[in-house]
DOFI-961069 format. One record per residue (C-alpha): residue number from 1; x, y, z; residue in one letter. Coordinates in Angstrom, 2 decimals, decimal comma. Layout:
% DOFI-961069
<r NUM; <X; Y; Z>; A>;
...
END
This chain:
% DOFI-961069
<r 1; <177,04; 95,34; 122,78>; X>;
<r 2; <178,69; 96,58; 125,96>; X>;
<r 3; <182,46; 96,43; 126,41>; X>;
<r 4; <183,41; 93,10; 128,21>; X>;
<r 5; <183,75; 93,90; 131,78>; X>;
<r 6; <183,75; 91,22; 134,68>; X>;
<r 7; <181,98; 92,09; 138,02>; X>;
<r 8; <183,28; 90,92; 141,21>; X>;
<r 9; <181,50; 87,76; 142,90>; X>;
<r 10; <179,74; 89,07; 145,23>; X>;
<r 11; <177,84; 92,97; 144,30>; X>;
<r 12; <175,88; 95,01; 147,25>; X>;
<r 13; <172,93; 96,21; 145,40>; X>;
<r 14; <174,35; 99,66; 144,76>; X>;
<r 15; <176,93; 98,91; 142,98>; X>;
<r 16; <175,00; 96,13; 140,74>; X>;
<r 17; <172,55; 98,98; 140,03>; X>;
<r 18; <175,25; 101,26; 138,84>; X>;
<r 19; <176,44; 98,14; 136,69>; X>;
<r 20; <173,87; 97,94; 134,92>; X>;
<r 21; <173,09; 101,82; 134,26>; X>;
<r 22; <176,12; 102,32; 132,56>; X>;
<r 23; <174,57; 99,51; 129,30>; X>;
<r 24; <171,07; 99,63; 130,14>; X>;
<r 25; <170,34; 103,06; 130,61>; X>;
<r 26; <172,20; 104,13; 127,82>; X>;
<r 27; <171,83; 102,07; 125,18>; X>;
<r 28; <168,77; 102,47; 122,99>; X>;
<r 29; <169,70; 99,75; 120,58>; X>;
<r 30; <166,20; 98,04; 119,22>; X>;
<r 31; <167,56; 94,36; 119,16>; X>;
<r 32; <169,73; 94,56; 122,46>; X>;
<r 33; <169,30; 90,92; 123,59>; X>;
<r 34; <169,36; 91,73; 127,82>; X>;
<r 35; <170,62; 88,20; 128,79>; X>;
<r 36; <174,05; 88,44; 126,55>; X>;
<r 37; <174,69; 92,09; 128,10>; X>;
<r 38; <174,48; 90,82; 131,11>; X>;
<r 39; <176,81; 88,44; 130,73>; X>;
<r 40; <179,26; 90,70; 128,78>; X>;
<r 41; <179,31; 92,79; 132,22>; X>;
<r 42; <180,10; 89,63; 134,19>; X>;
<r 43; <176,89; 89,21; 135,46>; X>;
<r 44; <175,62; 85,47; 134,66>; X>;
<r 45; <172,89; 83,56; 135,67>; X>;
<r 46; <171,31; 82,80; 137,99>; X>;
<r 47; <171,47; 86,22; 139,23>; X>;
<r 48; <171,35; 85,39; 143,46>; X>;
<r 49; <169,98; 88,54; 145,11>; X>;
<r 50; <170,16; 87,74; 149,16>; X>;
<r 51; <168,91; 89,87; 151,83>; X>;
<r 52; <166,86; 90,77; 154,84>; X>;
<r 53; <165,12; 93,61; 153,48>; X>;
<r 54; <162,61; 91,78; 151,68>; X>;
<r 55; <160,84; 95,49; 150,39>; X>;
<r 56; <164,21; 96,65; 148,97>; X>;
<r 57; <164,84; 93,20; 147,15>; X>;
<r 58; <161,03; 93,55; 145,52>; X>;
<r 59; <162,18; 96,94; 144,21>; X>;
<r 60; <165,42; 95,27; 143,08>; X>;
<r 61; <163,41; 92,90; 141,08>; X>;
<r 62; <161,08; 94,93; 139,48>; X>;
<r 63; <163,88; 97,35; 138,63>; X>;
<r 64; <165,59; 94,65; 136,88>; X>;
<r 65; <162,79; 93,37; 134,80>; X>;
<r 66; <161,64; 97,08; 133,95>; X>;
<r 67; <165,44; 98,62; 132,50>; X>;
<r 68; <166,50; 94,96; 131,66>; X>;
<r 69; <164,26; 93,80; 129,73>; X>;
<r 70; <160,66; 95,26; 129,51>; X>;
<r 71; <162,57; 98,28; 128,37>; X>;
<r 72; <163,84; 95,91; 125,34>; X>;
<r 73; <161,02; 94,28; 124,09>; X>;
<r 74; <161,24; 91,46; 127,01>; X>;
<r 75; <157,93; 91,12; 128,75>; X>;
<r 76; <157,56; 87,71; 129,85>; X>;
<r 77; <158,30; 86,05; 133,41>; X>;
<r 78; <157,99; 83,21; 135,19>; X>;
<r 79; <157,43; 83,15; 138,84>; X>;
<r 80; <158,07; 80,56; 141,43>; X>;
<r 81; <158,54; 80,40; 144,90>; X>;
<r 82; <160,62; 77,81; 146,98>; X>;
<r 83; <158,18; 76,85; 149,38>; X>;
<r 84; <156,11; 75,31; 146,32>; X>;
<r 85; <158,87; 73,27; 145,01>; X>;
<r 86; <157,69; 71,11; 147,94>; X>;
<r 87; <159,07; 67,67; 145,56>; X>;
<r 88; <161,42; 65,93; 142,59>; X>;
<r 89; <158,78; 66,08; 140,25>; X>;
<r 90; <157,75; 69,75; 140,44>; X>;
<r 91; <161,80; 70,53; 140,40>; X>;
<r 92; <162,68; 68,36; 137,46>; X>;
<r 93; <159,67; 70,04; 135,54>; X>;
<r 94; <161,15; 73,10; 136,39>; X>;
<r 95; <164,86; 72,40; 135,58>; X>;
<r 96; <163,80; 70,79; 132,08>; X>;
<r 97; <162,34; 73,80; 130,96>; X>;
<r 98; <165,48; 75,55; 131,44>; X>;
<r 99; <167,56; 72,86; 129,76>; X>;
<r 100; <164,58; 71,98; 127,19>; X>;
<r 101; <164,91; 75,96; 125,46>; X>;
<r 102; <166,45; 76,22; 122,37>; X>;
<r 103; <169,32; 78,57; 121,22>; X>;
<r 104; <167,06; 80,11; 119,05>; X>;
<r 105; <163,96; 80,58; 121,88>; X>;
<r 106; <162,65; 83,56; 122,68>; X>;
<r 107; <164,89; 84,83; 125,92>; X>;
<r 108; <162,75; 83,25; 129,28>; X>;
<r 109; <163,14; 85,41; 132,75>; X>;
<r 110; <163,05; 83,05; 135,51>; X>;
<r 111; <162,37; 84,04; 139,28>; X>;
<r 112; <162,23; 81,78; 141,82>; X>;
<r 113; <161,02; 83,66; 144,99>; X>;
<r 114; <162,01; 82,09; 148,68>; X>;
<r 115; <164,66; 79,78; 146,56>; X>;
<r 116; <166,43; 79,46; 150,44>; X>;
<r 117; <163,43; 77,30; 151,19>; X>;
<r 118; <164,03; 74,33; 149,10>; X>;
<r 119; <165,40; 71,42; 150,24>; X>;
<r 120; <168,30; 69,32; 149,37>; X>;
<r 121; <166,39; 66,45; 147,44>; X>;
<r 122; <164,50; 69,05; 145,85>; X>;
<r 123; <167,11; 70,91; 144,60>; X>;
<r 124; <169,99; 68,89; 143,07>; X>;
<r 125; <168,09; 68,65; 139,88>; X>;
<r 126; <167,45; 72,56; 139,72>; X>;
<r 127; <171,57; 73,11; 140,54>; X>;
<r 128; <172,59; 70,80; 137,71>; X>;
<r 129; <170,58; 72,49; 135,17>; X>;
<r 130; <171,66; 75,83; 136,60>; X>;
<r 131; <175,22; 75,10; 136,20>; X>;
<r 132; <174,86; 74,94; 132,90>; X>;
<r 133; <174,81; 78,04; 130,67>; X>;
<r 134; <171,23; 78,32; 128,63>; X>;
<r 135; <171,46; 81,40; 126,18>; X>;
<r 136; <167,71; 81,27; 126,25>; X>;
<r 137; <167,25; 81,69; 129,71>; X>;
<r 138; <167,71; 84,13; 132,59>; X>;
<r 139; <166,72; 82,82; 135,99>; X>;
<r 140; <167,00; 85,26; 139,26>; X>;
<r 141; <167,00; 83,28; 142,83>; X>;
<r 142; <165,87; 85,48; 145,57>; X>;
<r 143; <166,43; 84,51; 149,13>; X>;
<r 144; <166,82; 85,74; 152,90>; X>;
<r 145; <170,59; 84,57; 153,25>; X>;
<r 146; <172,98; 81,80; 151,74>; X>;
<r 147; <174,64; 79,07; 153,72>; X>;
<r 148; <174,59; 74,81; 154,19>; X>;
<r 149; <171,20; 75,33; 155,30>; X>;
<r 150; <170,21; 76,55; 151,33>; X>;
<r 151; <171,48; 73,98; 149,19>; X>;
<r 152; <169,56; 75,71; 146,55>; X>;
<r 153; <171,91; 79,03; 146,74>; X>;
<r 154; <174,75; 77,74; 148,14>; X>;
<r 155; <175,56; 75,29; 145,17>; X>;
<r 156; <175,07; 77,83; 142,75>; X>;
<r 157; <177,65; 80,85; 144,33>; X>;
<r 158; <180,49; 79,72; 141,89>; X>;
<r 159; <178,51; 79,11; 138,66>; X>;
<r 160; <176,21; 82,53; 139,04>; X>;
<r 161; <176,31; 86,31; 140,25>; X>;
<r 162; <175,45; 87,02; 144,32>; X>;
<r 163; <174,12; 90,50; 144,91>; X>;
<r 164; <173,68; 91,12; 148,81>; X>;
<r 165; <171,15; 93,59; 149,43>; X>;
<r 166; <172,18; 95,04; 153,38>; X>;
<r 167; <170,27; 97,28; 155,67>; X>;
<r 168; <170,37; 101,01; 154,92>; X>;
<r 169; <172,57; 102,45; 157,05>; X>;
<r 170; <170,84; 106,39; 158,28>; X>;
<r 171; <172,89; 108,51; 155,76>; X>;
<r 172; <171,97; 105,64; 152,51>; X>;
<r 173; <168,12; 105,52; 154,65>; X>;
<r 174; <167,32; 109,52; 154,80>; X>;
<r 175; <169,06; 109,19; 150,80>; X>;
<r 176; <166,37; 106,69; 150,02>; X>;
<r 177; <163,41; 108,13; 151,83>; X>;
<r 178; <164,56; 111,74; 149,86>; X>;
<r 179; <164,34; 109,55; 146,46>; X>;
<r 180; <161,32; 107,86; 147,31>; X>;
<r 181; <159,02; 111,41; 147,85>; X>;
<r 182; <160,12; 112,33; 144,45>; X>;
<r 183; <159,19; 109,24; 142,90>; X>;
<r 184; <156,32; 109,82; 144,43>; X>;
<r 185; <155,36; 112,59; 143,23>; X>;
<r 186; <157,05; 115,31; 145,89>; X>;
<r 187; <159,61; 116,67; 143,85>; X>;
<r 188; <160,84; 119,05; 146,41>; X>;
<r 189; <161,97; 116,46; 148,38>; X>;
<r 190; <161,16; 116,11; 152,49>; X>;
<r 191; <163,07; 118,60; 155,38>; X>;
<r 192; <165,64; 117,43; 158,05>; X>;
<r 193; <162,89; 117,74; 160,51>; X>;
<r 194; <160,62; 115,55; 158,25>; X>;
<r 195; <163,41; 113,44; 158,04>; X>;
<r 196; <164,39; 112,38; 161,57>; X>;
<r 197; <160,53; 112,19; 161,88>; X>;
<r 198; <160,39; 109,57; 159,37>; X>;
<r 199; <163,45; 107,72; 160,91>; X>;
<r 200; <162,10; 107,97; 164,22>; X>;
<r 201; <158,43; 106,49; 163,59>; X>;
<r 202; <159,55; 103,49; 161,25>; X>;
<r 203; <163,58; 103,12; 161,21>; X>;
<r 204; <164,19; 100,49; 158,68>; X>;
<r 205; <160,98; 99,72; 157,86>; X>;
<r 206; <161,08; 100,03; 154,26>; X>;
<r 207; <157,55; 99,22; 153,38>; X>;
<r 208; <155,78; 101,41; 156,06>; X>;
<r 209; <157,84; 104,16; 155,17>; X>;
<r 210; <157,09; 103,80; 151,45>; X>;
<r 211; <153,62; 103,40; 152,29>; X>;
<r 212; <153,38; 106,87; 154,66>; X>;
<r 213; <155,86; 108,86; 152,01>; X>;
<r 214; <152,84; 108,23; 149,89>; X>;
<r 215; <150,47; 109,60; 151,90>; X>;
<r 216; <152,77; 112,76; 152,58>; X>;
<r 217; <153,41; 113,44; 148,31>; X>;
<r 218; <150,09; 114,09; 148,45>; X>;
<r 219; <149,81; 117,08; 150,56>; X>;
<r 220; <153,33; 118,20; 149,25>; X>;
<r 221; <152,96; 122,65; 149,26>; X>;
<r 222; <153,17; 124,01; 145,82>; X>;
<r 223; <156,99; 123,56; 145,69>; X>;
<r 224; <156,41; 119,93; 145,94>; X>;
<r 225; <157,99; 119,65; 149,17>; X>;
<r 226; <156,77; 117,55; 152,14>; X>;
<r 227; <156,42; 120,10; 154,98>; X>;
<r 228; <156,70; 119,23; 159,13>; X>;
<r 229; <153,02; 120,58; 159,48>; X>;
<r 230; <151,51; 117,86; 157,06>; X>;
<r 231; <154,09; 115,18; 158,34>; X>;
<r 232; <152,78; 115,48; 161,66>; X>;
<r 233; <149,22; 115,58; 160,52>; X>;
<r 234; <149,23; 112,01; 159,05>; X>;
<r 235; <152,59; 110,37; 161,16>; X>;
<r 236; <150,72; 111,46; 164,85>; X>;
<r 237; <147,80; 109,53; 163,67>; X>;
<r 238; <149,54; 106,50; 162,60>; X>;
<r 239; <148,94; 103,29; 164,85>; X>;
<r 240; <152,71; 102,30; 164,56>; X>;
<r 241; <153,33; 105,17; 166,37>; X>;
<r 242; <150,75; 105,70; 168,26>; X>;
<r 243; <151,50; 101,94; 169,57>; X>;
<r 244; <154,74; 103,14; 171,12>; X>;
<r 245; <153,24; 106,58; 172,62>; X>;
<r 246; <150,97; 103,68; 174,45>; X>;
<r 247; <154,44; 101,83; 175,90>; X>;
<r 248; <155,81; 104,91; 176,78>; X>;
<r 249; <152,39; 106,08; 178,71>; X>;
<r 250; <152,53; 102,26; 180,66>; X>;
<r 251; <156,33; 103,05; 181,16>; X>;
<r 252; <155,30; 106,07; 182,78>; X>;
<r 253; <152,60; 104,76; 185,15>; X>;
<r 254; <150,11; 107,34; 183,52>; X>;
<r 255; <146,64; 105,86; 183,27>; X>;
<r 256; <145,23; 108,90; 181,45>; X>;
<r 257; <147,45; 108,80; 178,99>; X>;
<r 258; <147,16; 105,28; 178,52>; X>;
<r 259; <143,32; 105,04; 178,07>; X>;
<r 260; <143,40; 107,58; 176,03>; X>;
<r 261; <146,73; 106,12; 173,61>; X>;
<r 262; <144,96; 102,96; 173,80>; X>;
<r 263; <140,93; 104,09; 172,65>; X>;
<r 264; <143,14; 106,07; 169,48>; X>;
<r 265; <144,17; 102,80; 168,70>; X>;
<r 266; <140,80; 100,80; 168,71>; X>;
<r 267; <138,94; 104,28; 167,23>; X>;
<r 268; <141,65; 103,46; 164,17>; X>;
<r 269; <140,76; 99,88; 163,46>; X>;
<r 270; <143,33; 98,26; 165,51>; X>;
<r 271; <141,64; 94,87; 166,25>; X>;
<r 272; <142,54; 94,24; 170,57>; X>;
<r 273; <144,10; 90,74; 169,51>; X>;
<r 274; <146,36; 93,02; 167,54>; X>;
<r 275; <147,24; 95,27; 170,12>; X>;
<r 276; <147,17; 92,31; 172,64>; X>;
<r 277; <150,25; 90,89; 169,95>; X>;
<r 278; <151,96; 93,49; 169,68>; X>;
<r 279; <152,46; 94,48; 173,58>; X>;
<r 280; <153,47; 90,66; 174,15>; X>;
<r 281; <156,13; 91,03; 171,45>; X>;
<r 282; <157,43; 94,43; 172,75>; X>;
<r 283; <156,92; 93,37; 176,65>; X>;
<r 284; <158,82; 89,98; 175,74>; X>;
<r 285; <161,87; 91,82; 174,35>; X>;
<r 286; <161,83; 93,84; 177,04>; X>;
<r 287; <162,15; 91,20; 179,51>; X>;
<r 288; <165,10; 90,24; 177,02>; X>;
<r 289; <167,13; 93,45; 177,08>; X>;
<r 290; <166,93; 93,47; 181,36>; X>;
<r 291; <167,56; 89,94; 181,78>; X>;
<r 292; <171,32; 89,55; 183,25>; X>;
<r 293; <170,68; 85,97; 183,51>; X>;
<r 294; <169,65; 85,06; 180,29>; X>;
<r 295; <171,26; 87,12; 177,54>; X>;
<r 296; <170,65; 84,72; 174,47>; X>;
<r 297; <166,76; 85,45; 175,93>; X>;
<r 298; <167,65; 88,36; 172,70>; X>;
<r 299; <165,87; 85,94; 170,14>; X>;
<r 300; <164,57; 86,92; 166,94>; X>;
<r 301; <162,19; 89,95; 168,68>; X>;
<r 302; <165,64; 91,94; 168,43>; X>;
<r 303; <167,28; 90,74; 165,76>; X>;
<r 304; <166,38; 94,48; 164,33>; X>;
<r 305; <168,21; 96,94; 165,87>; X>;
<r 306; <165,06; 99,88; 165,77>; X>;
<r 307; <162,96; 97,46; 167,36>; X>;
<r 308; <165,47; 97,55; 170,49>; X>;
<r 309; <166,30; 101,06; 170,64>; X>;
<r 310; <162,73; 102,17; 170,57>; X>;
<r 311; <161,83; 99,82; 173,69>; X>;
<r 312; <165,18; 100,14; 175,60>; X>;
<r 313; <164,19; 103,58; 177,42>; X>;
<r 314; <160,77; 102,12; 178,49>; X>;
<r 315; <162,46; 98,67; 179,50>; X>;
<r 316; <164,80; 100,54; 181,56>; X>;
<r 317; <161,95; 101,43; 183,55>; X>;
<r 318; <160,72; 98,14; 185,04>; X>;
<r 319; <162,37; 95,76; 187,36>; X>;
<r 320; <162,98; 92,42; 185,49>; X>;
<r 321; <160,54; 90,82; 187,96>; X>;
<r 322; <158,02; 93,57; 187,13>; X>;
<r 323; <157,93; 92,44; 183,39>; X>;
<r 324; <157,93; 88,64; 184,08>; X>;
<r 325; <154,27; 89,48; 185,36>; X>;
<r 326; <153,60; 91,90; 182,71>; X>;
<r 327; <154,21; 89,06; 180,19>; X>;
<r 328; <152,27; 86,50; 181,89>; X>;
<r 329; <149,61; 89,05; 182,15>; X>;
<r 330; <149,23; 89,85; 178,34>; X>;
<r 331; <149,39; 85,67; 177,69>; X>;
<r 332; <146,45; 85,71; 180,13>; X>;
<r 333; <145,14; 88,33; 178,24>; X>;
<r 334; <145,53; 86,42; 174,99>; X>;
<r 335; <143,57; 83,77; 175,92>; X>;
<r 336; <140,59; 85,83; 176,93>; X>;
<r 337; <140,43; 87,52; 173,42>; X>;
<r 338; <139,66; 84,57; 171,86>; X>;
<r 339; <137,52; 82,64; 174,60>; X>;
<r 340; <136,13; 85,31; 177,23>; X>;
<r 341; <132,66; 86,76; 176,72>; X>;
<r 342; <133,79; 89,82; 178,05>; X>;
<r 343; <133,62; 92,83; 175,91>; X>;
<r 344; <137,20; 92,92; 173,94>; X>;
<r 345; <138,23; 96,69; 174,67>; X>;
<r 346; <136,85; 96,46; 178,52>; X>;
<r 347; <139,62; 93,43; 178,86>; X>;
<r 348; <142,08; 95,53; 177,24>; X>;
<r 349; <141,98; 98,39; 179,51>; X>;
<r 350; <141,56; 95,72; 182,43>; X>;
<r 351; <145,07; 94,88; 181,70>; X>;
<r 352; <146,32; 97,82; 180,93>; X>;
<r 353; <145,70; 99,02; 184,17>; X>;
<r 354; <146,55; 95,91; 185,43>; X>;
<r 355; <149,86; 96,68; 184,16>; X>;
<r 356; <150,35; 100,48; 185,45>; X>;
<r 357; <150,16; 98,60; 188,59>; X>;
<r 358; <152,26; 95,85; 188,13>; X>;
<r 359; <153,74; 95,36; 191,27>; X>;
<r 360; <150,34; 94,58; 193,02>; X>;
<r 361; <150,05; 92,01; 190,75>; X>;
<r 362; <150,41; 88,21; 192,38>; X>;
<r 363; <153,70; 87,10; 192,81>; X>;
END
């Protein structure tokens, strides 16, 4: 058994992860019970794992259950999510089967997914059988943040373990990108240049990252490294970024440009009520970042920081007038997706030039 340690309240997931390599990687004992351990290293249940970065907190998870206890004989979960525990009966059910286990049970993982959406009623049954200890049982809460608006989480701070998993900042983000291409299969790793081409196509975006670093092992050169020449080949052809080469061609006034940004798009499966949503998301936070008079206009559009800082150059080239009638323009445009008869790309383009020339447009 590990050497009694105690961990600190709250854990960012880095250092819970090196917590837990020091007993579970290590120890190859055949009747290592995973739910003791943990608690001989302070960490008690439930395990709360908080967080924005809903990708990084799936990973968390499944690197738990995989070195934690499928590694040790363990292979057994139950999964809930919040949203479901939608009354008393369904979370009394749940809560008795924690209390219900005996001490000699076989150990039961618990994860309840979205535990920040239940509601008060619904959980003061699940927090009274959580703030008791059950040998038997190992429950993991997983949620976006904790505060009076979670009574689920919030109750629970003092009796369990809160692990806050925070966005990558670029030196821990190029670090994880480098460690995801090996995983995957690139064991040379990715370039600087790859690098800040990554970073600049997706930012934070965890999943679409992990998602084109997939793509790029693949074509990894015989030193399993991801070179610039393949990077370029799949990242160009991307829609995400191909969606902001469009802004940037309507920033610039070029119609060429913009035709042609925009028929990539549609030739790649982009459906035009897609594109149509995501131009009245960027257009709208656009208006946000120029408008003096309304600064709390900043809303939840740029509540991520690489969403801003890729549309602040191209916001900075309208007046704030100019994208008041963009935005009404795209609603328009909304509308006629899903009621015009007219062909779906010809209204796209409509717009599009429509907003090239914005200041003609009716005041």
């Amino acid at each position: 058994m590990a050497k009694s340690k105690r961990s600190k309240k709250k854990l960012t997931a880095e250092s819970f992860a090196s917590l837990l390599k020091e007993v579970f990687f290590e120890n190859e004992t055949p009747n290592l019970n995973p739910a003791q351990e943990l608690t001989t290293l302070g960490i008690k249940s439930p395990l709360i794992i908080v967080g924005e970065e809903a990708f990084r907190i799936r990973r968390l998870v499944e690197w738990i259950k995989k070195n934690c206890f499928i590694k040790h004989g363990f292979d057994s979960f139950l999964n809930y999510y919040g949203s479901e525990i939608s009354n008393i009966k369904k979370a009394t059910n749940i809560a008795n089967s924690f209390s219900s286990l005996s001490l000699f049970s076989s150990l039961e993982v618990v994860v309840i997914k979205q535990a920040d959406k239940v509601k008060a009623a619904n959980a003061k049954p699940l927090i009274e059988a959580l703030k008791k200890t059950h040998p038997s049982c190992f429950v993991i809460l997983l949620g976006e943040k904790i505060n009076t608006q979670t009574p689920l989480l919030n109750n629970l701070t003092s009796s369990g373990t809160v692990v806050e998993v925070g966005k990558l900042d670029d030196r821990k983000l190029k670090r994880w990108i480098q460690n995801e291409a090996k995983a995957s299969g690139a064991t040379g790793g990715v370039s600087e240049k790859v690098l800040r081409l990554l970073t600049e196509s997706y930012g934070n975006d965890l999943l679409s990252l992990s998602q084109q670093i997939t793509k790029l092992s693949l074509l990894a050169d015989d030193s399993g490294k991801i070179t610039e020449e393949s990077a370029n080949e799949i990242i160009f052809q991307s829609p995400e970024r191909t969606s902001f080469e469009l802004l940037a061609s309507l920033s610039s006034r070029n119609l060429q440009k913009t035709i042609a940004r925009t028929n990539e798009l549609l030739q790649q499966g982009l459906h035009p009520l897609q594109l149509s949503s995501f131009l009245g998301r960027s257009y709208r936070a656009m208006l946000a970042l120029k408008s003096e008079s309304n600064p709390s206009a900043l809303g939840k559009d740029l509540v991520n920081p690489w969403f801003a800082k890729k549309l602040k150059s191209n916001a900075n080239s309208y007046k704030e007038s100019e994208l008041h009638q963009i935005v009404q323009r795209l609603i328009s445009l909304d509308e006629e997706l899903k009621s015009s008869s007219i062909q779906p790309n010809t209204q796209i383009l409509n717009t599009l030039t429509h907003i090239i020339h914005c200041k003609k447009l009716p005041q």
